[in-house]
N, C-alpha and C positions, 0 to 999 in steps of 0.2 A: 318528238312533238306530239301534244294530241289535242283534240277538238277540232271542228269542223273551219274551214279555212281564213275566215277572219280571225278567228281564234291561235290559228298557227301563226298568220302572218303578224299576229302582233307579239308574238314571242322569237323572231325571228331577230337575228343582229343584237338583241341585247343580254347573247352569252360573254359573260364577264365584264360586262358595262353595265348594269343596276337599270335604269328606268329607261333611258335615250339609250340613241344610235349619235355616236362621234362623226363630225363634220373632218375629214382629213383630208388635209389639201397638197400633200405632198406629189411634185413633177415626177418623181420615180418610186420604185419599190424592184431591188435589182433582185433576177432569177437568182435561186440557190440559198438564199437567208429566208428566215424565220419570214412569216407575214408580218409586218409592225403591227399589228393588233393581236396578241394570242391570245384565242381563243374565240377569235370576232367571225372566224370563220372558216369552214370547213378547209384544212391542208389545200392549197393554189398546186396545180401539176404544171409546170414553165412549158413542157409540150403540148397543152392545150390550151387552142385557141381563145377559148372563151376563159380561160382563167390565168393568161399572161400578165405578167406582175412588173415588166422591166421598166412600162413607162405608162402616165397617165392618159395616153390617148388610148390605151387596150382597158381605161376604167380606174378605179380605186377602191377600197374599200368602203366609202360611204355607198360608192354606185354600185359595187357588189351584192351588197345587203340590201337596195332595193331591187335589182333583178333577183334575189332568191326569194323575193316576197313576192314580187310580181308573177313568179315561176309559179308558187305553191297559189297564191289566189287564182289564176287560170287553170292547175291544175298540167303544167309542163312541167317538162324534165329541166330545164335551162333557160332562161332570156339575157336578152342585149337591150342595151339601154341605147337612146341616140338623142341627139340635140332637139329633136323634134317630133311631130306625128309624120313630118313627109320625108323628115332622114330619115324616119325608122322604116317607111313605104321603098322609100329609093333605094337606101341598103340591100336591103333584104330582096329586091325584085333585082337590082343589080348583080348581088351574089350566086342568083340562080339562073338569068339569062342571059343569053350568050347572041351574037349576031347569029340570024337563019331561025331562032325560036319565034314560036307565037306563045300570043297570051292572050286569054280569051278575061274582061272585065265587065263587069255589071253595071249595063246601061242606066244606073240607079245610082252610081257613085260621087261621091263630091267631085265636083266638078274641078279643085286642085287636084286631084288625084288622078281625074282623067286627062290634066296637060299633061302632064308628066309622062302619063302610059303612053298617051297616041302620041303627042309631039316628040319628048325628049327622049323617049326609046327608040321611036322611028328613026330616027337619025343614027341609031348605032345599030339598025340593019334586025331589029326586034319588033315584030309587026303584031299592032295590039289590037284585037277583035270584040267589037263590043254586044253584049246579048242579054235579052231578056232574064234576069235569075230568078225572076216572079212566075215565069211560061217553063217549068219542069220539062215538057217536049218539048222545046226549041229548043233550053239550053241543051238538052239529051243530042238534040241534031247537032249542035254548033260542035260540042264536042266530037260526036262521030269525025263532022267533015274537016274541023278544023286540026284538031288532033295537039291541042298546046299542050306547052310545056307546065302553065300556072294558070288556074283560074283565081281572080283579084274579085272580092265580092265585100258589102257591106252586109251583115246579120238584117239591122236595122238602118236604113239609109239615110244621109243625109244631104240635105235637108226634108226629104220627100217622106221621109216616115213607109218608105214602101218594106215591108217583111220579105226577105228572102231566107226559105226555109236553109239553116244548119244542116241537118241532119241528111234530108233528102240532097244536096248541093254535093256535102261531101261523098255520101255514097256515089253518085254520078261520076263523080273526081278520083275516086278510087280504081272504079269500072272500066274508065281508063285511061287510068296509069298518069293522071292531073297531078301536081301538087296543089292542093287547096289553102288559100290564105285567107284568111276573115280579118278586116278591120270592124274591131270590137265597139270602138269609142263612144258611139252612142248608149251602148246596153252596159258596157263592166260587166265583171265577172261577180257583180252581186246579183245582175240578171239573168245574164247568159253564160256559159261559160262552150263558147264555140269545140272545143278538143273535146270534150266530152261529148258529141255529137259527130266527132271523127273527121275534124279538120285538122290539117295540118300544122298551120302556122295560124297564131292569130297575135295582132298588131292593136296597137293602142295609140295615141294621141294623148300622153300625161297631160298635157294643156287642160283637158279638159274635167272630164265627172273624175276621175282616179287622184289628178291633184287636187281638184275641188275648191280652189279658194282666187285664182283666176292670179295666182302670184311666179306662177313659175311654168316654163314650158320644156317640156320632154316628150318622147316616144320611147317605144317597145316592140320590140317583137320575142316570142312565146313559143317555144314548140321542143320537139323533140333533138337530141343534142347533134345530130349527123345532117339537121336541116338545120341550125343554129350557127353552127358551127363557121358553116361559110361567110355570116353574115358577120360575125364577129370579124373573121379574115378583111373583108370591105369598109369592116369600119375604121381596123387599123392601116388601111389605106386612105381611105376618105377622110377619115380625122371628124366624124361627126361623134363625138363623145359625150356624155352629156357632165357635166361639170357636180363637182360630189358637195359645192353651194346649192346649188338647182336640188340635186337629189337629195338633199336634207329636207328642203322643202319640199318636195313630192311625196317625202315618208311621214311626213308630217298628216297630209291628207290622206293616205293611204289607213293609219289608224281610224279614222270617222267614214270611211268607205261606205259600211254595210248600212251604220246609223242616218249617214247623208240620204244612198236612195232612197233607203225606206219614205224617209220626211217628204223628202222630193217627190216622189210619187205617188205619196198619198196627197200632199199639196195639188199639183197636177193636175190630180184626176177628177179633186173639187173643182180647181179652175175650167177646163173642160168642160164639164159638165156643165157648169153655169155657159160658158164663152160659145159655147153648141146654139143654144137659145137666142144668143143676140141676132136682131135682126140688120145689123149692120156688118155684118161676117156670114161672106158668102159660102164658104166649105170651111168646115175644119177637121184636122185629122191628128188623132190620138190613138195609140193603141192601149188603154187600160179603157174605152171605150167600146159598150157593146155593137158601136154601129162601124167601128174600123174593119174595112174590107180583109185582113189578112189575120180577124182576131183568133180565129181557131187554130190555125198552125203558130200562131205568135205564142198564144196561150199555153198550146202543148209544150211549146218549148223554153219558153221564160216564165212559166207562170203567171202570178199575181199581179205583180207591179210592172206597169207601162212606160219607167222613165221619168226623168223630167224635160222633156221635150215635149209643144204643141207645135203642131204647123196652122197657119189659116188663110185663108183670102178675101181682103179689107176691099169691101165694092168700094170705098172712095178711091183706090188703087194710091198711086205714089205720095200724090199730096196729103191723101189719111196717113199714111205711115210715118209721112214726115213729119206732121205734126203730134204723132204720137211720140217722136224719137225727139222733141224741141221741147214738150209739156209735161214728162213724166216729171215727179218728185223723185220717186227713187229705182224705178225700173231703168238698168241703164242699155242704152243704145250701142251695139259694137258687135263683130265677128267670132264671137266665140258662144259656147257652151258650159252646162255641167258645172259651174260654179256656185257659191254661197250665196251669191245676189242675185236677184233675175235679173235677166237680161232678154235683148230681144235684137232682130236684126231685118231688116228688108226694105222696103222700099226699091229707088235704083238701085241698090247694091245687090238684091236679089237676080238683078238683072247680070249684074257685073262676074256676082261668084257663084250664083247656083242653077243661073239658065231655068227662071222661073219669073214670073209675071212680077210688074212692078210693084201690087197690090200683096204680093205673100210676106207674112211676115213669122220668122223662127222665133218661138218663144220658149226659153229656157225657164223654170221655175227654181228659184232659190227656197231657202231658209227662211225665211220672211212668213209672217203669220198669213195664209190662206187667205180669209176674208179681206184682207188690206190692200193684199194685189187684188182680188178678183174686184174693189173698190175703186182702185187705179184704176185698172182696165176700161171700168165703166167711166171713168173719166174722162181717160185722155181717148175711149175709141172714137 
């Protein structure tokens, strides 16, 4: 393959298939015979894990050829695909911890992601510690005293938009002797690409900017094959597979990837900037923003483009939100991100999933012409 990795990835899966990647829906594919696709993809070894061919809960060939795209857009040796953004969390944290381990997670995290760490690990004897990834010497402390087995961090946080540096996190992680996992999902690897900054493992959410079109939900996880490998193992126990229906659909978005954030971030950044000024929005935070608290280490490390996520805080608190989630024409109201449409979310719910004020509201930026949302906006604020 050559050219730079959007480039790969879309010549990935369509050796001896012409323009598309084939939807195959077949229950098995038994060790020891040909792949059903020749030529669709590099010889399958029936003794590893990550490329078991006997039955469709170890994958298929459609989900094959988006984990090898997924692999090469992150810049890993390997991924596993899973039903979700929190199967691919839970796998993956499950396959590496064991009762008596800790695991130290960034006080910054979605807040699903932290039931799961504190509650539903605690109970299998897995004790999750949570720490500043923004305060460099704490977390440098936590690790000394605490000594885990993984630290769990977001690049870019959500919903908080807080920057937790890549580069310096992993080197800490390294120092000693951490496995480092980055959930990517807010940035993609058209912004960030965590492992090239010497993270271990980095995790996705297809749900969101990667599948891009708010039709289809998956997860990932990225990394090197001897940390992969495990996760692969848990999934052919857990049965969280992601369906090669689903993963047509997430290949689908994975071609407009690089063309999506660009649009989305530059959209954004106009929204932003105008939504800064309003005097009916008490903070707001963006990082393609010169006044965002983390813009210098953001910048070094993702460059140009800031995303398409704003966060802000509506002085009319719950009842503004709500009537902005009742009045919109076409900004829609709901829990996700990183889609074709903008969207937006808060109010009580912010209260419910992200343990922030009822007045904050996530604002994802679509495809939509620039001037028409920031017209909206001044609408329905």
């Amino acid at each position: 393959m050559v050219g730079k990795p959007p480039t790969q990835a879309n010549q990935i899966g369509n050796r001896g298939f012409g323009s598309g990647i084939p939807i195959i829906t077949a229950n098995f594919f038994p060790v020891g015979q040909d792949d059903p696709a020749p030529g669709y993809l590099p010889p399958r070894d029936p003794t590893d894990p990550t490329q078991r061919v006997e039955y469709a809960r170890a994958g298929s060939p459609t989900v094959w050829a988006l984990e090898e795209v997924l692999a090469t857009l992150e810049g890993g040796e390997v991924a596993v695909c899973a039903a979700s953004g929190m199967s691919a969390i839970s796998q993956c944290l499950l396959a590496h911890l064991s009762a008596g381990d800790r695991l130290i997670y960034s006080k910054w995290a979605y807040s699903n992601t932290v039931d799961f760490l504190a509650n539903h690990l605690g109970r299998l004897g897995i004790q999750a510690i949570a720490s500043d990834t923004n305060d460099l010497a704490a977390l440098e402390a936590d690790l000394a005293q605490h000594r885990p087995k993984i630290l769990f961090f977001e690049p870019l946080s959500n919903p908080a938009l807080a920057y937790c540096p890549a580069r310096e996190i992993a080197a800490f992680c390294k120092a000693y002797g951490v496995i480092s996992v980055a959930d990517n999902s807010l940035l993609s690897p058209a912004i960030l690409r965590p492992l090239d900054h010497g993270v271990d493992i980095v995790i996705h959410s297809l749900t969101k900017i990667i599948g891009g079109f708010g039709e289809a939900m998956g997860g990932v996880v990225i990394g090197r094959r001897e940390l992969i490998n495990p996760v692969a193992r848990m999934r052919w126990s857990l049965g969280g597979v992601l369906a090669p229906q689903v993963a047509g659909k997430i290949l689908d978005g994975v071609r407009s990837l690089d063309l999506r954030v660009r649009k989305t971030s530059s959209s954004a950044l106009q929204v932003a900037t105008k939504l800064a000024t309003d005097a009916r929005i008490a903070e707001l935070i963006y990082p393609g923003l010169a006044s965002y608290h983390w813009r210098d280490p953001f910048a070094a490390d993702c460059g140009h483009l800031g995303g398409s996520v704003i966060t802000f805080f509506h002085k009319g608190g719950a009842e503004a939100v709500a009537r902005m989630a009742n009045s919109s024409s076409f900004i829609r109201f709901g829990p996700s991100f990183g889609m074709a449409i903008t969207s937006c979310n808060g109010g009580t719910a912010s209260e419910r999933y992200y343990d922030q004020p009822a007045g904050f509201v996530r604002l994802s930026i679509g495809l939509e012409d620039p001037e028409d949302i920031i017209t909206e906006l001044d609408r329905i604020l």
